[in-house]
MDAnalysis code that builds the backbone (N, CA, C; Angstrom):
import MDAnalysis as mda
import numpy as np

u = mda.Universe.empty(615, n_residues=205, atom_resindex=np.repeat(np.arange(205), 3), trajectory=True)
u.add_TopologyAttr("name", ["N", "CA", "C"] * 205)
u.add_TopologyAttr("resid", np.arange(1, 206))
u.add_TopologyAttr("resname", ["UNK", "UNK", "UNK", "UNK", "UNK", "UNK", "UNK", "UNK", "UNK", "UNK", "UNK", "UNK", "UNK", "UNK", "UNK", "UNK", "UNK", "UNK", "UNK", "UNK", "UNK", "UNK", "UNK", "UNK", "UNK", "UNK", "UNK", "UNK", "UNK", "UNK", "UNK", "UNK", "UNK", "UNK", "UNK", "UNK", "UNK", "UNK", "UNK", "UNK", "UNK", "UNK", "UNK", "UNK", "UNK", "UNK", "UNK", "UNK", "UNK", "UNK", "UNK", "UNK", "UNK", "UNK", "UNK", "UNK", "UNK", "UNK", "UNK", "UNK", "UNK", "UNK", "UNK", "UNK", "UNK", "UNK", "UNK", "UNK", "UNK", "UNK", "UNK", "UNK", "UNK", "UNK", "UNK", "UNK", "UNK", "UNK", "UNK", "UNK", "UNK", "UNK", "UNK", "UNK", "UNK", "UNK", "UNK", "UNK", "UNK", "UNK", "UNK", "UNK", "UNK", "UNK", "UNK", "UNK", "UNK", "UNK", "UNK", "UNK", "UNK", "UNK", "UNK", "UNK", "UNK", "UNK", "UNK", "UNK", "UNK", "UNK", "UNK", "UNK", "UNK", "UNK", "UNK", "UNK", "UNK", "UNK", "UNK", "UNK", "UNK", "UNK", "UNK", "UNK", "UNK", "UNK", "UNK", "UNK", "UNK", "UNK", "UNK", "UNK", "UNK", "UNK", "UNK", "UNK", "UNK", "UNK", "UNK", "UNK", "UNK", "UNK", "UNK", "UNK", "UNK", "UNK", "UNK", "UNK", "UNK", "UNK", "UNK", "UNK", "UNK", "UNK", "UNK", "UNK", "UNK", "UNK", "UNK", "UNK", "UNK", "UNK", "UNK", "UNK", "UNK", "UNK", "UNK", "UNK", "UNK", "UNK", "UNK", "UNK", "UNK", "UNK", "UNK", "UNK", "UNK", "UNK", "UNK", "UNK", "UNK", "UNK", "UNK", "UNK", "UNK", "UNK", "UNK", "UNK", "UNK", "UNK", "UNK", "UNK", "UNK", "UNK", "UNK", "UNK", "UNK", "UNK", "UNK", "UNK", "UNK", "UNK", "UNK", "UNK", "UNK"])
u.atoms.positions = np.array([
    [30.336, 7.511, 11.846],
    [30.275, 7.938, 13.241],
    [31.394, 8.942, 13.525],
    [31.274, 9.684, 13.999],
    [31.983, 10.934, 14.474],
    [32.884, 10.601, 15.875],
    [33.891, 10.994, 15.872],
    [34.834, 10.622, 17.609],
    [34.313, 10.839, 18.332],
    [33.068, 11.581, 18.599],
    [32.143, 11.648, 19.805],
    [31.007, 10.916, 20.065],
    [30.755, 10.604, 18.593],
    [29.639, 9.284, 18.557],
    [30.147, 7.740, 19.697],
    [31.810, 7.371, 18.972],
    [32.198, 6.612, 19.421],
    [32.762, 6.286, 21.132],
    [33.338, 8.128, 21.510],
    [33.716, 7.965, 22.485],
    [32.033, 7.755, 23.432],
    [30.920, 8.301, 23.376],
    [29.865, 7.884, 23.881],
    [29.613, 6.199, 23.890],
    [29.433, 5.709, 23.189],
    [29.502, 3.770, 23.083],
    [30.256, 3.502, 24.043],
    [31.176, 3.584, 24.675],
    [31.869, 2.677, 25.768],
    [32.162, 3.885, 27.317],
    [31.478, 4.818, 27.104],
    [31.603, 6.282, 28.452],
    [30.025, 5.591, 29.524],
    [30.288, 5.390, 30.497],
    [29.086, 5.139, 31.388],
    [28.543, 6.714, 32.148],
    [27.567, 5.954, 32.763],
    [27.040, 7.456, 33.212],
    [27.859, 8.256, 34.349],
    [28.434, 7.539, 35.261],
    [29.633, 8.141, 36.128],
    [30.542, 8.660, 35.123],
    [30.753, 8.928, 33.582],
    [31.691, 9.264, 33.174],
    [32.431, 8.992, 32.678],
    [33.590, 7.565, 33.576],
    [34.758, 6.664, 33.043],
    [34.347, 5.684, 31.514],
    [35.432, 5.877, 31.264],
    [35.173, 5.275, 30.071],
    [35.588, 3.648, 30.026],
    [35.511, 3.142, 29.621],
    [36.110, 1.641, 29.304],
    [35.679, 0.890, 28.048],
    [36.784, 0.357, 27.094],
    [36.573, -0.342, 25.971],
    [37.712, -1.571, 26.222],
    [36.872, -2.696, 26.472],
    [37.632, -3.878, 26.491],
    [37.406, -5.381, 25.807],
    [37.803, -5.985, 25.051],
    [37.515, -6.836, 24.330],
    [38.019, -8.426, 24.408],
    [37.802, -9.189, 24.206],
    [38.164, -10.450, 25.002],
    [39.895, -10.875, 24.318],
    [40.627, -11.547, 25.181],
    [41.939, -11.715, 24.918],
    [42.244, -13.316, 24.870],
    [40.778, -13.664, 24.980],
    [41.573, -15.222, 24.650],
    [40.383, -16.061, 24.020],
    [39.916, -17.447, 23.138],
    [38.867, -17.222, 22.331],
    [38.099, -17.838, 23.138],
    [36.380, -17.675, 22.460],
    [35.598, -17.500, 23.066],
    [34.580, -18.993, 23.258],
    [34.556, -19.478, 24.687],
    [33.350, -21.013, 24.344],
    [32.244, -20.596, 25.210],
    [31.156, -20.626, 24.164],
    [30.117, -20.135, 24.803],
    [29.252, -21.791, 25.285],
    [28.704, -21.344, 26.277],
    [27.151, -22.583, 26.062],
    [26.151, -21.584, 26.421],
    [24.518, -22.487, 26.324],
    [23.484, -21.551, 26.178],
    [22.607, -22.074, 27.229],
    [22.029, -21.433, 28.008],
    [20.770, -22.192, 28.510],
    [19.556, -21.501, 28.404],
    [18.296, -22.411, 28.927],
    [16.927, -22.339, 28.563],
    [16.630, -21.947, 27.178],
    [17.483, -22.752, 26.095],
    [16.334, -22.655, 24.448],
    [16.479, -24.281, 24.304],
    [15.759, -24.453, 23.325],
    [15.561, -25.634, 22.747],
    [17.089, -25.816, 21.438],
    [17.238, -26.965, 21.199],
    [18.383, -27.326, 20.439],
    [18.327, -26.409, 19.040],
    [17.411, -26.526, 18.576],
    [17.443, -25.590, 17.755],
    [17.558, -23.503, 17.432],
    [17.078, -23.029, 19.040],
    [17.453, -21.866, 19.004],
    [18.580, -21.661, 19.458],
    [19.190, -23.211, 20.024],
    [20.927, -22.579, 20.625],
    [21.728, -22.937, 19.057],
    [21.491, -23.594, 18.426],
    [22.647, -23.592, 17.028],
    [21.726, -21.952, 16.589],
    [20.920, -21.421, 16.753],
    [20.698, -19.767, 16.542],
    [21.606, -18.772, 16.788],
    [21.706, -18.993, 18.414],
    [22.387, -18.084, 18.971],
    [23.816, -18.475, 18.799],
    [24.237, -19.804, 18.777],
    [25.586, -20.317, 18.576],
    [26.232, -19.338, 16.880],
    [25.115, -19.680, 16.645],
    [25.820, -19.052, 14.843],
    [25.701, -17.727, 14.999],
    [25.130, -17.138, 15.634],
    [25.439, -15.464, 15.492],
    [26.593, -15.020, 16.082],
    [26.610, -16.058, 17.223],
    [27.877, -15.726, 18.146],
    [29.287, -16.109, 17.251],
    [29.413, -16.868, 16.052],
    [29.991, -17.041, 16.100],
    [30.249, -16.513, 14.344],
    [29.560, -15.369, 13.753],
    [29.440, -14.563, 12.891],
    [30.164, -13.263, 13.299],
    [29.586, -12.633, 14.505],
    [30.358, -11.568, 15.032],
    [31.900, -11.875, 15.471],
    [31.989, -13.158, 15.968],
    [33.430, -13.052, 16.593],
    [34.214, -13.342, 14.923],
    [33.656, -14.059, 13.772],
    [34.482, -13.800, 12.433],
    [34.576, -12.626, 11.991],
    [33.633, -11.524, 12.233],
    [33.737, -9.840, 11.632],
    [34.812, -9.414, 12.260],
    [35.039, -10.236, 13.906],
    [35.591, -9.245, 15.033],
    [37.476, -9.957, 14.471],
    [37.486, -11.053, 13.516],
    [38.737, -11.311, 13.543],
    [38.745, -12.301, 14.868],
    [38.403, -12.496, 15.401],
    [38.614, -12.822, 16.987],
    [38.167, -14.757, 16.735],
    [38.773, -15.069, 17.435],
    [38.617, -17.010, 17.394],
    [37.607, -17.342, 18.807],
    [37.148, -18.261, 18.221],
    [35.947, -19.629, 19.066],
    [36.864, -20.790, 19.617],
    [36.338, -21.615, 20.284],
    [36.974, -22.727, 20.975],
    [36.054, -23.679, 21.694],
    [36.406, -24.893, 21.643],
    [35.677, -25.995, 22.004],
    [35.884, -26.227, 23.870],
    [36.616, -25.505, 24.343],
    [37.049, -25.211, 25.686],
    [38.048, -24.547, 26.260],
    [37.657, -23.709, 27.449],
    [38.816, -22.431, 27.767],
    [39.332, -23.476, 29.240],
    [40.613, -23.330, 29.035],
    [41.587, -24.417, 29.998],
    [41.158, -23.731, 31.494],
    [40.772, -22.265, 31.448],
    [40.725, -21.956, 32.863],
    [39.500, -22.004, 33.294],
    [38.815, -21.972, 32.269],
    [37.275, -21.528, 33.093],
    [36.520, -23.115, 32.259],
    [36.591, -23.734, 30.899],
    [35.650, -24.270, 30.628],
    [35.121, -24.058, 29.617],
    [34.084, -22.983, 30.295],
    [33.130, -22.106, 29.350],
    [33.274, -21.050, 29.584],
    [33.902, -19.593, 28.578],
    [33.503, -18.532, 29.539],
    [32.753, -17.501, 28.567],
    [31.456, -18.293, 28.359],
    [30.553, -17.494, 27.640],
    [29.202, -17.923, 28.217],
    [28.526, -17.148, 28.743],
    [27.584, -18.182, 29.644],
    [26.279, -17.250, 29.358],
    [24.935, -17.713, 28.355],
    [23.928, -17.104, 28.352],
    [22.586, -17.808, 28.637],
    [22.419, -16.820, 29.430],
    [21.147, -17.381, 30.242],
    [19.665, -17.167, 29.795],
    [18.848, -17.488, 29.354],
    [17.184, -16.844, 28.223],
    [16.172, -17.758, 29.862],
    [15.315, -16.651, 30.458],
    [13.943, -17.250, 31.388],
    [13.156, -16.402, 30.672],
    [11.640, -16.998, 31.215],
    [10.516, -16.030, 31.348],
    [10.579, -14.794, 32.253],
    [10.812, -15.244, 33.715],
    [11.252, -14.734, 35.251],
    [12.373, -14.179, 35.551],
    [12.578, -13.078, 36.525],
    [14.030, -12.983, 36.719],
    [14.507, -14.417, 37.717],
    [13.192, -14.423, 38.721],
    [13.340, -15.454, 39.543],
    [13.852, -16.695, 39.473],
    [13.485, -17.180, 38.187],
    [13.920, -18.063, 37.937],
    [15.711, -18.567, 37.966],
    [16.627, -17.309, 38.040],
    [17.557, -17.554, 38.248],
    [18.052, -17.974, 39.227],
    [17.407, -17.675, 40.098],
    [17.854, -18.253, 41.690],
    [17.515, -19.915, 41.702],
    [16.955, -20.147, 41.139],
    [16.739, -21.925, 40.954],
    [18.192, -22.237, 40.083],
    [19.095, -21.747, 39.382],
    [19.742, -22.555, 38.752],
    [20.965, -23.063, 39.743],
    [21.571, -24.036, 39.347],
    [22.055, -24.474, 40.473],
    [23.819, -23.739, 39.961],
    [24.343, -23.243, 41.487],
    [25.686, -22.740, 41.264],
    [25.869, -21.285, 40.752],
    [24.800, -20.826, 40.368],
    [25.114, -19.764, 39.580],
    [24.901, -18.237, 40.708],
    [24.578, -18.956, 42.091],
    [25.216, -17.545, 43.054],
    [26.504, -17.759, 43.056],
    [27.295, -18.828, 42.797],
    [28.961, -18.966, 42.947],
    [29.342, -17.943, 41.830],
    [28.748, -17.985, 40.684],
    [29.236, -17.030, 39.718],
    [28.733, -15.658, 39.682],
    [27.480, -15.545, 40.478],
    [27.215, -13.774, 40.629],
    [27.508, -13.534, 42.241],
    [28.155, -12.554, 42.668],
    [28.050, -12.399, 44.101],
    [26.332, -11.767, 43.966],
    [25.570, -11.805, 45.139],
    [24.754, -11.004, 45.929],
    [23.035, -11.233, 44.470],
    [23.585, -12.563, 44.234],
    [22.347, -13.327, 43.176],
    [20.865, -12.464, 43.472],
    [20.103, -12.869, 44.640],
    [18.947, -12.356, 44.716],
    [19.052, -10.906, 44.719],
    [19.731, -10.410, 45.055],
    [19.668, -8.795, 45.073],
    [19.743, -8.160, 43.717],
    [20.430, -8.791, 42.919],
    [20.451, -8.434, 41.246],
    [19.022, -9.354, 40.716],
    [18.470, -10.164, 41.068],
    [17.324, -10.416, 40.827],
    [16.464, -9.390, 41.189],
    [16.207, -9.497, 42.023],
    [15.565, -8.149, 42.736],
    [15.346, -6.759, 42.100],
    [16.851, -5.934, 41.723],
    [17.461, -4.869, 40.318],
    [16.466, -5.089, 39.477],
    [16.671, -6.167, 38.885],
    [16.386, -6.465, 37.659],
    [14.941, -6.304, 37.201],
    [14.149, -7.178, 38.381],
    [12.884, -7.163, 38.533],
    [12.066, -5.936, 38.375],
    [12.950, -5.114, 39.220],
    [11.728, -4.113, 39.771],
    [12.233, -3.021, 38.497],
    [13.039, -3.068, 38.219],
    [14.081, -1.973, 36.852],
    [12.713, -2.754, 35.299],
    [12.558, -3.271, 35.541],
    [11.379, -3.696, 34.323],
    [12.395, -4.636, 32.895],
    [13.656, -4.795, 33.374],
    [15.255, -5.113, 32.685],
    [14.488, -6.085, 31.718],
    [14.988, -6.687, 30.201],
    [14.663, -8.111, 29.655],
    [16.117, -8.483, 29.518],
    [17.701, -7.419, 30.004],
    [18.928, -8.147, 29.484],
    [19.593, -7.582, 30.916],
    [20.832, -8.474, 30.661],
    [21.922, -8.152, 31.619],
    [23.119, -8.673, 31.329],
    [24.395, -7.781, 31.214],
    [25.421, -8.375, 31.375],
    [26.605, -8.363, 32.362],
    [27.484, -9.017, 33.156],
    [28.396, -9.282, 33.511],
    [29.967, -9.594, 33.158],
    [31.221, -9.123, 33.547],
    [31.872, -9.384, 32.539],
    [32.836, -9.443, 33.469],
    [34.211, -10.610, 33.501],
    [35.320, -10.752, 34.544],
    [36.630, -10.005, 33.367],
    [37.495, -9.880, 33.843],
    [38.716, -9.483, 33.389],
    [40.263, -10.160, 33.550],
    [41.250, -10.424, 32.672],
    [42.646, -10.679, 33.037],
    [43.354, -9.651, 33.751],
    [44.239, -10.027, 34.065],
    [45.498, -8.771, 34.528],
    [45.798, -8.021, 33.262],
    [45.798, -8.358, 32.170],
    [45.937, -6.594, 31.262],
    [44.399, -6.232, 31.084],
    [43.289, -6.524, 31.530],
    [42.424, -5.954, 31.387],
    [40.947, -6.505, 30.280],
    [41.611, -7.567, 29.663],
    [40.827, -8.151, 28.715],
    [39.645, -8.878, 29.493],
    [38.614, -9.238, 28.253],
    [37.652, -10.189, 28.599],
    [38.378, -11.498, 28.733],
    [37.438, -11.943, 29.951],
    [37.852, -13.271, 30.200],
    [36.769, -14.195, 30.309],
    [35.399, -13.660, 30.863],
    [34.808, -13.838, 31.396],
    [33.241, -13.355, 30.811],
    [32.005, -13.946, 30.098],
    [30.936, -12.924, 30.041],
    [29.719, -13.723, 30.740],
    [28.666, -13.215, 31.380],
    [27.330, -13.906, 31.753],
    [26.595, -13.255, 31.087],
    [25.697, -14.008, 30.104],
    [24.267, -13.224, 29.914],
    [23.102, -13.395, 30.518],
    [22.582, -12.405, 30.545],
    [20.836, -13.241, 31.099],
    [19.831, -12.677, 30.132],
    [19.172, -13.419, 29.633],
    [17.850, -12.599, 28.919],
    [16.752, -12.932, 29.236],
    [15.698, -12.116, 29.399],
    [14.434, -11.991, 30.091],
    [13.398, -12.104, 29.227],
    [12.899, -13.061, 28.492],
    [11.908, -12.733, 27.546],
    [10.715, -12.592, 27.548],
    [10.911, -10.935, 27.971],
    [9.495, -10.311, 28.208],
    [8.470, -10.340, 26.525],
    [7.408, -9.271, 27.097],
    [6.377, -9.429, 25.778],
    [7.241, -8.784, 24.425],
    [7.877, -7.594, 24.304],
    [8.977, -6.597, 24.022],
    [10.025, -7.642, 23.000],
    [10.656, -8.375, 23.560],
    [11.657, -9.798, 22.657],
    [10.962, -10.947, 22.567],
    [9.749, -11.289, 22.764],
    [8.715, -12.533, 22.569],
    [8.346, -12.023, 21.068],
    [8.086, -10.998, 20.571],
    [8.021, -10.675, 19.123],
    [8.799, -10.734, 18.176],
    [10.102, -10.326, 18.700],
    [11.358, -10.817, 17.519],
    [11.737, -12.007, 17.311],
    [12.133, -12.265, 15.743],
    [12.542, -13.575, 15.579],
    [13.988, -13.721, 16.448],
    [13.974, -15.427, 16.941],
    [15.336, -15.414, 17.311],
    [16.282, -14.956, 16.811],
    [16.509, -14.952, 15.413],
    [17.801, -14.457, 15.014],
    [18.051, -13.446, 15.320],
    [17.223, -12.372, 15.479],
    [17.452, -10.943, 15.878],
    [17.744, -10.602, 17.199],
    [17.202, -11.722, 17.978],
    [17.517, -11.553, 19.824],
    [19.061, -11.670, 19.826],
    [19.617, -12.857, 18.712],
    [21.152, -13.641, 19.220],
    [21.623, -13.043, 18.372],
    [21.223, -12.032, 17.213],
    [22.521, -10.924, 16.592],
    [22.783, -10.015, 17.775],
    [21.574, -9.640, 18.216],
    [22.049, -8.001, 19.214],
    [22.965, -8.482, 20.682],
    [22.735, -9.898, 20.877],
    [23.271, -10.678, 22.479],
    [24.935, -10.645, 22.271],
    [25.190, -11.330, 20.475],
    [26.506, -11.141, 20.102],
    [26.860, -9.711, 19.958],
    [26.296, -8.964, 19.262],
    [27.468, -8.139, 18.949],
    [27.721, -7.176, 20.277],
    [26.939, -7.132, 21.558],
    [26.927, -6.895, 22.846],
    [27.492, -7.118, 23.788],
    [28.042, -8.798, 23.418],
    [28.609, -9.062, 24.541],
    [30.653, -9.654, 24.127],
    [30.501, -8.514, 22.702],
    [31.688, -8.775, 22.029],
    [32.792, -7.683, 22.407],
    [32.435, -6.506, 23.251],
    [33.003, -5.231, 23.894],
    [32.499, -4.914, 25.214],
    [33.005, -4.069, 25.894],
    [32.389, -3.545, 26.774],
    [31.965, -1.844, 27.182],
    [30.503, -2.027, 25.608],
    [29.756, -0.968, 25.756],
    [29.460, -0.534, 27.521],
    [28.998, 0.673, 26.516],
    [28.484, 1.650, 28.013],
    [26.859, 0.791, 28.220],
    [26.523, 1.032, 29.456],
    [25.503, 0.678, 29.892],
    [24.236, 1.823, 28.621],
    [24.546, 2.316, 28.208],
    [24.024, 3.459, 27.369],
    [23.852, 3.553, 26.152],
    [24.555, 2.583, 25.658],
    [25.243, 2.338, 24.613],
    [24.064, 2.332, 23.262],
    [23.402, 1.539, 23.635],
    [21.956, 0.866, 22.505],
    [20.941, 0.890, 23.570],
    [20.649, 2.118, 24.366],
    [19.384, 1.935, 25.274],
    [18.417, 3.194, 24.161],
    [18.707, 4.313, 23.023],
    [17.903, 4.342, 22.414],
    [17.834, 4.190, 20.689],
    [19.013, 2.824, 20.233],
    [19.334, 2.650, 19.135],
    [19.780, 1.509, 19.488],
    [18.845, 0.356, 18.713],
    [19.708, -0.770, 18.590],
    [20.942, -1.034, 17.636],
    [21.705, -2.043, 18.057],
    [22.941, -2.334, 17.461],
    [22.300, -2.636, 15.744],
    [21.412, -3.156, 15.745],
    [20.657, -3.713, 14.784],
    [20.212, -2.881, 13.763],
    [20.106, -2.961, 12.250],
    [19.226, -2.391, 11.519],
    [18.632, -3.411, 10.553],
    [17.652, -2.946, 9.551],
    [16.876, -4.049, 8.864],
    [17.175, -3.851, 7.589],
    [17.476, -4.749, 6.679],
    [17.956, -4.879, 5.546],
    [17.198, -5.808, 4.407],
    [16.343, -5.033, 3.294],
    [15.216, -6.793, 3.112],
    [14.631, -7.458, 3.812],
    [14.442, -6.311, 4.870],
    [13.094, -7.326, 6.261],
    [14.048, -8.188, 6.875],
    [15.217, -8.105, 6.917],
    [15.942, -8.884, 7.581],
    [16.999, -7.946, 8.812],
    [17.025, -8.480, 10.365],
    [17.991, -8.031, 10.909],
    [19.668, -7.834, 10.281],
    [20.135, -7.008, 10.306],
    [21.955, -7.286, 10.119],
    [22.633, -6.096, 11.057],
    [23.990, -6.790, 11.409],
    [24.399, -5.329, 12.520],
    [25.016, -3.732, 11.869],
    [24.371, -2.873, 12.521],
    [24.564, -2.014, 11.530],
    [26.212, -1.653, 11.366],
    [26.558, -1.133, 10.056],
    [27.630, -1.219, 9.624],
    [28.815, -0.665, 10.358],
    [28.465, 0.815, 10.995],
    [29.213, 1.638, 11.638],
    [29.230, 1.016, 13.198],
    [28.913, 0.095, 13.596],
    [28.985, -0.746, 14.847],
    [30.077, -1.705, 14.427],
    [29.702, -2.714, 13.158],
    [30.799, -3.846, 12.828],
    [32.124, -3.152, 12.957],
    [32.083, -1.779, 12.353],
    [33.571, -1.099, 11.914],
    [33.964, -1.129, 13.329],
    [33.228, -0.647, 14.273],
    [33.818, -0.301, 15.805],
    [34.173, -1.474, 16.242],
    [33.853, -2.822, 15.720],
    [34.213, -3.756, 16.863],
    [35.348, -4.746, 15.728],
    [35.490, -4.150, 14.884],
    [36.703, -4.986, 13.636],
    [37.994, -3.815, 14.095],
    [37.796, -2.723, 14.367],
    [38.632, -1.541, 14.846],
    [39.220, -2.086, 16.121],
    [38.090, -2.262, 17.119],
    [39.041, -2.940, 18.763],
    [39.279, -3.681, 18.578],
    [39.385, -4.820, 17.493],
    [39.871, -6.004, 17.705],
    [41.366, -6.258, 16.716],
    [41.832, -4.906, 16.572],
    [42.954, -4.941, 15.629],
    [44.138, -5.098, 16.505],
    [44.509, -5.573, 16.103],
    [46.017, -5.898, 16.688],
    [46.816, -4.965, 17.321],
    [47.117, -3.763, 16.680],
    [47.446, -2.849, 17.340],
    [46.811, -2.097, 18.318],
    [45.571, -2.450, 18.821],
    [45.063, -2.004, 20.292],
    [45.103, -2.622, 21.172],
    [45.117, -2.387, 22.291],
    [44.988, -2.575, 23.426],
    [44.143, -3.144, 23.718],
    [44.074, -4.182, 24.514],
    [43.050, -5.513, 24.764],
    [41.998, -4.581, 26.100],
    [42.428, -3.219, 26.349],
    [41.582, -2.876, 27.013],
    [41.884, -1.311, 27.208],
    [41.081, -0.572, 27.402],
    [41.715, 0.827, 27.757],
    [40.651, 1.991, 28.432],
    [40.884, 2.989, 29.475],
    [40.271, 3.858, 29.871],
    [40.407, 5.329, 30.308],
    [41.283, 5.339, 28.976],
    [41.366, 6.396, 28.443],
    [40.174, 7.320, 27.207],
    [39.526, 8.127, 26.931],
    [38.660, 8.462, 26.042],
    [39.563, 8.833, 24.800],
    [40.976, 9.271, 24.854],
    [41.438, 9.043, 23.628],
    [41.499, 7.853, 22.982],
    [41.146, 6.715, 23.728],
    [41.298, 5.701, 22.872],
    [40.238, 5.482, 21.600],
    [39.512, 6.061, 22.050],
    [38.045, 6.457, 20.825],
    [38.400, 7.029, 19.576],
    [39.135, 7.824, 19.973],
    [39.945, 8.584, 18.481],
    [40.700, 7.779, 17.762],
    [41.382, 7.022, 18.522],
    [42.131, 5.729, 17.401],
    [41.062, 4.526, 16.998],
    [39.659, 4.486, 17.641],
    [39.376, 3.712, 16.958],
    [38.301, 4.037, 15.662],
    [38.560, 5.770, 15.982],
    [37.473, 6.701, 14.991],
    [38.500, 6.255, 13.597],
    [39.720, 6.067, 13.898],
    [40.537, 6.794, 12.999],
    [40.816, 5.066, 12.271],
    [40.653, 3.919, 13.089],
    [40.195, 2.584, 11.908],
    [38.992, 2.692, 11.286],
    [38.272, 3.540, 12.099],
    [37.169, 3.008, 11.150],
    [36.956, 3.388, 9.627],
    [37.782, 4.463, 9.176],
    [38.094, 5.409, 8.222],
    [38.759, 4.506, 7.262],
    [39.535, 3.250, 7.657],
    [40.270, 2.914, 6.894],
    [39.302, 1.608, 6.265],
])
């Protein structure tokens, strides 16, 4: 990937850039799969955060859980879960977005005072579009997605994903980008577009 490849991955369409990565480790829970597609999504989630260097946890002292993914048929259906306008402001109205936008994903993401992840919500919509992929391939692309904070742009015409032996794996020059932000010597968050160049310049190594 080229420094312009990369600085595009985390630049939104207003422009600003932002690359931020979580600063403290990560406890996810899952809702709407069956026991067996959440040890799915549990193990992918917890494949990417070993590429990313980055640690898991059985509970975050402030929040609990602060990995929270959501899988309906409906967007609607979110408004039935209980509590979860406490965690989105203005719930039906992003239902609403979502709906009429034709969306099957969404993410949300809170922040610390230096800027890190603290915080992620997923929602996934499983339209006709992800009713065809095997799970494993839904909960590789959910992880390695909700392990930075890509641009809204980011994988809208390239998935994170490529196929290897008929098998999903994340493609390589993505792992490098997210083993790169998660090096020690960066910044748990930044919005600056030079910061792209230092992470052009791990990926080299």
């Amino acid at each position: 990937m080229t420094p312009e490849d990369i600085t595009a991955l985390f630049t939104r369409k207003d422009g600003s850039y932002l690359c931020a990565r979580w600063g403290r480790p990560i406890v996810p829970v899952v809702f709407g799969v069956e026991d067996e597609t959440l040890q799915t999504v549990k193990g992918a989630i917890e494949a990417i955060v070993a590429l990313a260097g980055h640690n898991m946890d059985e509970t975050d002292t402030e929040l609990g859980a602060n990995l929270m993914v959501f899988f309906c048929r409906e967007w609607s259906e979110l408004e039935g879960v209980p509590n979860l306008g406490q965690l989105i402001d203005g719930l039906p109205d992003l239902v609403q977005r979502l709906d009429a936008a034709g969306a099957n994903q969404y993410r949300t993401f809170r922040f610390d005072q230096q800027g890190a992840i603290k915080l992620c919500i997923v929602f996934v919509r499983m339209d006709a579009e992800l009713a065809k992929q095997p799970a494993e391939t839904i909960a590789l692309a959910q992880a390695a997605q909700l392990m930075l904070t890509w641009s809204d742009q980011a994988f809208a015409d390239r998935s994170p994903l490529a196929l290897a032996n008929g098998n999903a794996v994340l493609r390589p020059e993505i792992g490098a980008v997210i083993q790169a932000a998660y090096d020690q010597v960066m910044p748990v968050s930044a919005q600056n577009s030079s910061h792209a160049l230092r992470l052009y310049a791990r990926t080299l190594g």
